[in-house]
C-alpha positions, 0 to 999 in steps of 0.5 A: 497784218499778223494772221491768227489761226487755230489748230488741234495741237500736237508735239510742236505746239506742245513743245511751244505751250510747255516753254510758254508755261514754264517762262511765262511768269505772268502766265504762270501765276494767272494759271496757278503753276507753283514755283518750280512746276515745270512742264514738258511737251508730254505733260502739256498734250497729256492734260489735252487728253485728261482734261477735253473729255469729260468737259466735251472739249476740244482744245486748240493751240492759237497761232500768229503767224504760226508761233503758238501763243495760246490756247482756246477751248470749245467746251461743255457742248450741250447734248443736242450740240447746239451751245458750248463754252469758249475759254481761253488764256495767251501769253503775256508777250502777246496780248493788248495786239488784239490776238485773243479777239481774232482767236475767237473770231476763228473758234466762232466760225469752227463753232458755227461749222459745226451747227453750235449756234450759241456760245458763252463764257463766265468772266470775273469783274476785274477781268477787263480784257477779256470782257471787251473781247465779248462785248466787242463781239455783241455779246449780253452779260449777266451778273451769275454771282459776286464779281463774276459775269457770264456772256451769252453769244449767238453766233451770227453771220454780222460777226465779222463786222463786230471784229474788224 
């Protein structure tokens, strides 16, 4: 069984993101990279710092069997440190292995470590994936606008059985 783990990047994590983005031509497209755009280990870790701060985020590279084939953020923790967003996106090659569902399972336990008892995420309609993901979690799903959805966790300790 392929183990999943998450860790802060750093240069080869970087380096393996960069390469994912610049081949990934599915990923590419979800993730708005114009034809050419190309980028490397510096840019990739340079929008880690650009982008996590002002969103109160900690982003992780997501790791199967330590080849990097995501990301997932911690993100928009509230001020009493109670609730955060979660976000994510993986490689074309690596989803529909249940990889992006284990990720989660991992972030919701970083959460939970560090005191965030809720968690949550808006997802478009037609993002189907990524709804099972949350509703496999036990998550509770509101219409918040035309087409897009926002799921509400509570973490608790049941969230294991929810996954395997």
């Amino acid at each position: 069984m392929t183990e999943i783990t998450i860790r802060e990047p750093g240069q080869t994590e970087a380096e393996q993101l960069a390469a994912m983005m610049c081949n990934d031509e599915v990923l590419r497209v979800e993730l708005g990279f114009a034809a050419g755009d190309l980028l490397t280990a510096e840019d990739v870790l340079r929008e880690i710092v650009e982008w996590c701060p002002p969103r109160r985020a900690t982003m992780y590279a997501i790791l199967a069997d330590n080849t990097v084939i995501g990301t997932i953020t911690l993100s928009h923790r509230s001020p009493d440190g109670l609730s955060a967003q979660i976000g994510y996106w993986i490689g074309s090659r690596y989803r529909r292995f249940g990889y992006c569902t284990k990720a989660c399972a991992v972030v919701l336990n970083q959460a939970a470590s560090e005191g965030i008892v809720f968690v949550s995420a808006t997802i478009t309609f037609d993002n189907i994936p990524s709804r099972r993901i949350w509703e496999r979690l036990g998550a509770i799903a509101s219409e918040i606008s035309p087409g897009q959805f926002q799921y509400r966790l509570n973490i608790d300790t049941n969230l294991h059985s929810k996954i395997e």
